[in-house]
C-alpha positions in Angstrom: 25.5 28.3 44.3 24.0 27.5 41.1 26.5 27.4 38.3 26.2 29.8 35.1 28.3 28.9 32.3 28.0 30.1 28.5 26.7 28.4 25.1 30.1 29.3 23.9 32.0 27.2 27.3 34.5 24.3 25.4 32.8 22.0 28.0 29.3 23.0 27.8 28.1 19.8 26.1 29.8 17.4 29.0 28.2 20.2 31.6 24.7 19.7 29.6 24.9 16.0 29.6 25.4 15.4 33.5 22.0 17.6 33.5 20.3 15.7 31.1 21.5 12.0 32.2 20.7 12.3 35.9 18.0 10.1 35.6 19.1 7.5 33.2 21.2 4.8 35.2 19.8 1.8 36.4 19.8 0.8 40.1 21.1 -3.1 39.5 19.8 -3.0 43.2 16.6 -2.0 43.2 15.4 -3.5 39.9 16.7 -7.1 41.3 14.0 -6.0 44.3 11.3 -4.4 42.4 11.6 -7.6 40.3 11.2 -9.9 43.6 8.7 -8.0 45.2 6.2 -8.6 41.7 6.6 -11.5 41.6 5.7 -12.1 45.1 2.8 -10.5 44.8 2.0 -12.7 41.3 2.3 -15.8 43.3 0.7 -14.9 47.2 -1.7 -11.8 46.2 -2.8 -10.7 49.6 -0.1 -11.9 52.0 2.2 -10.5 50.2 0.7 -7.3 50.3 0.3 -7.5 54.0 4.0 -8.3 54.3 5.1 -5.6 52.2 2.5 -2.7 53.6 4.0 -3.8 57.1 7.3 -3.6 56.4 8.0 -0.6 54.2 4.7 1.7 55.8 4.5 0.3 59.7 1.0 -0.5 59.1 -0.5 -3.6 60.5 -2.9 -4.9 58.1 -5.0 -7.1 60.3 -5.7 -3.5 62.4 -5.7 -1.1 59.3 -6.8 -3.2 56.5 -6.0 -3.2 52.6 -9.1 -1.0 51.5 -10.0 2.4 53.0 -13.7 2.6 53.5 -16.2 5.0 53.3 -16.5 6.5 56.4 -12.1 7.3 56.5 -12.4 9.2 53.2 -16.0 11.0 55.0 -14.3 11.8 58.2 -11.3 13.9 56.1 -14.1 16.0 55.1 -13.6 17.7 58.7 -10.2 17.9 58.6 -10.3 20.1 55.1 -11.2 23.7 55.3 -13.8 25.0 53.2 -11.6 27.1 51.5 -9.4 24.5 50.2 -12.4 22.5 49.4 -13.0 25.3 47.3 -9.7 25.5 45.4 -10.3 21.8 45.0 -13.4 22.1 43.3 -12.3 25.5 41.3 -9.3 23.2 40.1 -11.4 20.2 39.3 -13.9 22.2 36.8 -11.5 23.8 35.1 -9.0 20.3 34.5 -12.5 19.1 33.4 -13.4 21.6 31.2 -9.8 21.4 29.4 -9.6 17.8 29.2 -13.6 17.8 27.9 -12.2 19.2 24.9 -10.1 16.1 24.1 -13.1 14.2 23.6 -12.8 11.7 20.4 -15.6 10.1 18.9 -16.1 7.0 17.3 -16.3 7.7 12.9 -17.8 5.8 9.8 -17.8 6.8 6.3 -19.0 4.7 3.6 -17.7 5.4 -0.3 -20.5 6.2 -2.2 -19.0 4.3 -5.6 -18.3 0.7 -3.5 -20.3 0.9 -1.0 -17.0 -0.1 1.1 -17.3 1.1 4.7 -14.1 2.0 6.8 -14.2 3.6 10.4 -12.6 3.4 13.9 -14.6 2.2 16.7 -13.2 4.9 20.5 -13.9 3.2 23.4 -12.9 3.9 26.9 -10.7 1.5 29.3 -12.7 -0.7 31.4 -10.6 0.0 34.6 -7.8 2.0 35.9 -5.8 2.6 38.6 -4.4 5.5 40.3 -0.9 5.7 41.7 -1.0 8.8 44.5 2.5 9.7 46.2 2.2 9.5 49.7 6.1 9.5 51.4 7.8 12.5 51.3 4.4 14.4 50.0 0.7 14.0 49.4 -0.2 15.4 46.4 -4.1 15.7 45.8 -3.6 17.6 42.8 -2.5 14.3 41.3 -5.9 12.7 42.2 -7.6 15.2 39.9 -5.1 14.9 37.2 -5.3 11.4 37.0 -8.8 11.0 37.8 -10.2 13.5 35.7 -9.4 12.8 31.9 -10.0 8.9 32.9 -13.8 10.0 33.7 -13.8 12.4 30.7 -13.2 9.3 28.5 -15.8 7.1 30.3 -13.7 4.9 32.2 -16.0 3.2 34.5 -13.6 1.5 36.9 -11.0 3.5 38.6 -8.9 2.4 41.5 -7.0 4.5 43.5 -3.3 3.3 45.1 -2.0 5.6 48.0 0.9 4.8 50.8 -0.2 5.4 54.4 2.9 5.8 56.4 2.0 5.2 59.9 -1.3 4.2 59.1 -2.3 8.1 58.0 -4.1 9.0 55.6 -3.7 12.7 54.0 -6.8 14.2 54.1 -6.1 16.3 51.4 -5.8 13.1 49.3 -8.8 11.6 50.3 -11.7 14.6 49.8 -9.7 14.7 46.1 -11.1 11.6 46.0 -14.2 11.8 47.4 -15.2 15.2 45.4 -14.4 13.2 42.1 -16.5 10.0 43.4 -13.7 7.7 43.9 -14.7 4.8 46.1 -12.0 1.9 45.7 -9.0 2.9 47.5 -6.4 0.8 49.1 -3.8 1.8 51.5 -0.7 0.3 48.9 2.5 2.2 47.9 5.3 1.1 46.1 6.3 -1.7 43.8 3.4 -4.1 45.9 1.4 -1.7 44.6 1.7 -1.6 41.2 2.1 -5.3 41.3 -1.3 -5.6 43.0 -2.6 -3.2 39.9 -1.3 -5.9 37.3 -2.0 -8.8 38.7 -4.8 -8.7 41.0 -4.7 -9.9 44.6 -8.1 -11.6 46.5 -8.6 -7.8 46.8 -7.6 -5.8 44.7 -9.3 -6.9 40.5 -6.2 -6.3 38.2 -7.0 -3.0 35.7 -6.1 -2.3 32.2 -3.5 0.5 32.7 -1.7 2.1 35.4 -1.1 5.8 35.7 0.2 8.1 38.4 4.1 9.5 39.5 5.9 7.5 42.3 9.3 6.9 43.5 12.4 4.9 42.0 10.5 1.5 42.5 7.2 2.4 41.5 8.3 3.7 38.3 10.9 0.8 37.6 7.4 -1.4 38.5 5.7 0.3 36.1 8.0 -0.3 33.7 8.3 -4.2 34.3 4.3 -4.9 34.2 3.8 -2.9 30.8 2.6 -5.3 28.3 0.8 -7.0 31.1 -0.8 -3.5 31.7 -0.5 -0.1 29.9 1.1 2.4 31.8 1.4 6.4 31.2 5.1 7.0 31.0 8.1 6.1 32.8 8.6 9.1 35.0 11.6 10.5 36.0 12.6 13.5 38.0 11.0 16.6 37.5 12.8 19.6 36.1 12.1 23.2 34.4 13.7 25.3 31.9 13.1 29.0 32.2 13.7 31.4 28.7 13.8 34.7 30.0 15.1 38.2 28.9 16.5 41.4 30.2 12.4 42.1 31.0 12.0 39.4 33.2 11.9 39.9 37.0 14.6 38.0 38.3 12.9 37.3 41.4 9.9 35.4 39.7 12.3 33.6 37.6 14.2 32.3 41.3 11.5 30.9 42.6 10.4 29.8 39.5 13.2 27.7 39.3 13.0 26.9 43.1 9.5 25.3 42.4 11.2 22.6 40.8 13.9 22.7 42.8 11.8 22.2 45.9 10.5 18.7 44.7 13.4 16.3 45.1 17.4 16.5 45.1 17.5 14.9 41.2 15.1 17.7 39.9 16.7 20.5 37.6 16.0 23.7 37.5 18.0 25.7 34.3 17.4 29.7 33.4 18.6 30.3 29.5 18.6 33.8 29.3 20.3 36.2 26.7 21.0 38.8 29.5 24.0 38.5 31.3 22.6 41.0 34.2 20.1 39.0 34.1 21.9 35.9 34.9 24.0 37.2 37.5 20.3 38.7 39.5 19.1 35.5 39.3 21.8 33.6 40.8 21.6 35.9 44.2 17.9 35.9 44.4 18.2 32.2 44.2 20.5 32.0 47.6 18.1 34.7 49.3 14.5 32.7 48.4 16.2 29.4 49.3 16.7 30.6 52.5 13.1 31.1 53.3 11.8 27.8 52.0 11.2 24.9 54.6 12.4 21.8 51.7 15.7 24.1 51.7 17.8 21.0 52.3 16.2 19.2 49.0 16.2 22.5 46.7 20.1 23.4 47.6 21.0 19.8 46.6 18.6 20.4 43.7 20.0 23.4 42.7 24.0 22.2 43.4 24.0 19.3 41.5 21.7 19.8 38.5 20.5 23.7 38.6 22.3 25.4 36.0 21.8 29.3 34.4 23.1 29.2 30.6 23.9 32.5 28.9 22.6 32.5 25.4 23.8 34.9 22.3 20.0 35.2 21.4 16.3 34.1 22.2 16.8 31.7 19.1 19.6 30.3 20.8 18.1 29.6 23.6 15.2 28.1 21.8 17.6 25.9 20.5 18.9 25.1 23.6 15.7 23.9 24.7 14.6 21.9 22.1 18.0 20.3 22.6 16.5 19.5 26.6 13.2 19.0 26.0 12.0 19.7 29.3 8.9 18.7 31.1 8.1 22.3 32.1 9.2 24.9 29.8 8.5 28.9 31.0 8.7 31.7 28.0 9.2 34.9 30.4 9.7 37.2 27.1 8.2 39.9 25.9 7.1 38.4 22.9 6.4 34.6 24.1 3.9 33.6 21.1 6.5 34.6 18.8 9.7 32.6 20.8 6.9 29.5 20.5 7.2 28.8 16.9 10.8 28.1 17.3 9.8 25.6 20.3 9.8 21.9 19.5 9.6 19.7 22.5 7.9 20.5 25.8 6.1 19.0 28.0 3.9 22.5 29.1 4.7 25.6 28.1 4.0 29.2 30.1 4.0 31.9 28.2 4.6 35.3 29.0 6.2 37.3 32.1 2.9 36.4 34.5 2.4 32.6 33.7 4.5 30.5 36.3 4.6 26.7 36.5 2.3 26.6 39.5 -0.6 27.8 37.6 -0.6 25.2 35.3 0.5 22.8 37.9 -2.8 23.3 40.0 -5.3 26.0 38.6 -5.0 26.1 34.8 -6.8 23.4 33.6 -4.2 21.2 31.2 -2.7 17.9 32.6 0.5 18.1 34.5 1.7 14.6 34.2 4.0 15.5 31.6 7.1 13.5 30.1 10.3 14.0 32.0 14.2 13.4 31.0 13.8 14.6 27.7 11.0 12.1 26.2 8.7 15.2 25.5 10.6 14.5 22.4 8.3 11.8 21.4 5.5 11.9 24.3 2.8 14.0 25.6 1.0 14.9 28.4 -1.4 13.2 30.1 -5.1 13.4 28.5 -8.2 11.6 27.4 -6.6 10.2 24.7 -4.7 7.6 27.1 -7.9 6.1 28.6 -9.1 5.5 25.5 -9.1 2.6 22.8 -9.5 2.9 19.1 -10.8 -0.5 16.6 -10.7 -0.1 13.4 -13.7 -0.8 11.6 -13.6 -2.4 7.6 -16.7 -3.7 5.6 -16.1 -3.8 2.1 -18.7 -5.1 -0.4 -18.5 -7.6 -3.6 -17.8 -4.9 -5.7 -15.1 -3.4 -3.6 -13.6 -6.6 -3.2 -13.3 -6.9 -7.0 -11.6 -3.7 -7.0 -8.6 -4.6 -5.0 -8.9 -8.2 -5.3 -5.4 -8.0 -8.1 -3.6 -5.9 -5.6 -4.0 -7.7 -2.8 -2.7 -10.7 -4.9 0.2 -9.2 -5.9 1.1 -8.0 -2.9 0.8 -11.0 -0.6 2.7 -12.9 -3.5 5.7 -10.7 -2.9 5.9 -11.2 0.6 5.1 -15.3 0.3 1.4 -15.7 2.0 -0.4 -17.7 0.0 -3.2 -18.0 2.3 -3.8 -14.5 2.4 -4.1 -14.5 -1.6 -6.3 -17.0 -1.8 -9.0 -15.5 0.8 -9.1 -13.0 -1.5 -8.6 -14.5 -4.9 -11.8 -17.0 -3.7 -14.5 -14.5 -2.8 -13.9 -12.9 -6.2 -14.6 -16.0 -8.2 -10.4 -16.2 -8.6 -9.6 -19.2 -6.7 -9.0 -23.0 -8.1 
């Protein structure tokens, strides 16, 4: 069962830290393969792809190919019912319409004394690709999410990565694509992948930046390209953290958790709740949904080793509890969420209010959910426009603004010993000998 322990437990820090730290370790193993398989691909491009999509997916590449063409990604049409094909498109215009807001634009102001012009210069990325799970689950939500923002900011090229075990492709997947307009797909998964992304292969034309979630290897790929490439983030497992009071029903707040739960055995799901009753109606409606939910084997191990339901003095403690865990996916099932959220520092989401469960915002609501894991909401933040974009800065200055700084910029360069950068000054100003 899941464990419940109190803020007030002598070992609740040490019980806290085996939560938070699940993701952490290196594999010595599989970065010393990750790191063999790159460069593999650096140095052979396509045969090495081949090799790879043969060996780890059982597809033969002379049969299959590398790209998926047209008429695969038509013939999934069939295969999707209209309804979904609806919920697709519902999803798609509302991700759109959130991430349309996000839109920066390119400024110039000019002082009117000078004359000196200063700006920035926003650009979108020339290319992008996509990295779309497709082992354990297919996820075409993450086409959209990826996709979508990347189009909003006028990225021209984007590429889409996706494993086909077997050879089959999820339709699902596909018509994601193909209802966003997404033409250059390649049947790739894993570290050859993202290797394939940063290099380029005979192929497959390198990109500019990698995004997408993946397994062990394609995020400890990711990792080893960036600076080659810009990535996202370095994702880790996903995980939840549920606020709740005495009002909350404990059933939504189980399955709640179980959502997370449900994705893999290192996701954690944690309930911080003020309400002892609470606590204690949570844990049993936790054994009785798990029960009914086909991925029971992943969500017990889920909730076993990292699940945890943390009885709080307070709300404010529990606030404080989270800002501590700064989870990717933070629920506020309170009566009073807006004013818990002032007291809320780092999250990756947040759901606010009895009715709002992770799932909406996951699928329906509109905001981005590739959001920072392991604590790194801390310092990152979701997905959004703003990470297929570039920024220049822009700098004119005219004689007269020259003269204006010219003594400062002398000083200053002479404290830090560059001459050179004095004297290009110093010389335009009528200084220089």
């Amino acid at each position: 069962m899941i464990q419940i322990f109190s803020r007030s437990d002598r070992d609740f820090d040490e019980k806290l830290a085996v939560i938070r730290n699940r993701g952490q370790s290196l594999d010595s193993a599989v970065e010393k393969s990750v790191g063999e398989i790159l460069e593999d691909v650096r140095l052979n491009g396509d045969e090495a792809l081949k090799r790879y999509t043969q060996k780890f997916d059982s597809v033969d590449p002379e049969t299959y190919g590398i790209s998926i063409d047209a008429g695969t990604v038509e013939a999934c049409r069939s295969e999707v019912s209209a309804r979904q094909y609806d919920a697709l498109q519902r999803a798609a215009d509302s991700i759109r319409a959130f991430h349309e807001r996000q839109r920066r634009q390119t400024w110039i102001e000019q002082d009117s004394v000078t004359g000196n012009i200063l700006g920035q210069r926003v650009l979108p990325l020339d290319s992008v690709g996509i990295y779309v799970p497709g082992g354990k689950a297919a996820y075409p939500s993450s086409v959209l999410m990826n996709a979508i923002p990347a189009q909003v900011a006028g990225v021209e090229r984007i590429v889409m990565v996706v494993p086909t075990p077997g050879g089959e492709v999820n339709p699902g997947v596909m018509v994601a694509a193909h209802l966003l307009g997404i033409t250059e797909i390649y049947r790739l998964g894993g570290a050859q992948a993202i290797g394939a992304l940063a290099y380029g292969t005979e192929t497959v034309a390198p990109v500019d930046k990698i995004v997408g979630p993946g397994n062990i290897y394609v995020a400890t790929a990711k990792r080893k390209v960036f600076g080659r490439v810009d990535i996202d983030m370095i994702a880790g497992p996903s995980e939840i953290l549920i606020i709740a009071d005495e009002g909350a029903d404990p059933r939504h707040v189980a399955i709640d958790l179980l959502s997370q739960a449900e994705h893999d055995e290192m996701a954690s799901s944690i309930l911080v709740t003020n309400s002892s009753k609470l606590a204690e109606k949570v844990s049993v409606a936790i054994e009785e949904e798990l029960a009914l939910l086909p991925r029971q084997a992943i969500a017990r191990k889920s909730i076993d080793d990292y699940g945890a339901i943390i009885v709080a003095p307070d709300l404010l403690e529990a606030a404080r509890i989270s800002n501590l865990i700064a989870p990717e996916h933070l629920e506020l099932a309170v009566a009073e969420p807006f004013w818990l959220l002032h007291t809320i520092k780092s999250a990756g989401a947040i759901f606010m209010g009895y009715h709002t469960s992770e799932a909406v915002g996951d699928y329906v609501a509109g905001p981005n959910h590739v959001l920072p894991t392991g604590g790194t909401a801390r310092f990152f933040s979701p997905l959004s426009v703003d990470d297929f974009i570039k920024k220049s800065s822009l700098i004119y200055y005219t004689q007269a603004g020259l003269e204006e700084v010219a003594r400062d910029v002398e000083i200053l360069t002479a404290m830090e010993g560059l001459d050179a950068h004095g004297r290009s000054v110093s010389y335009r100003v009528g200084d220089g000998t």
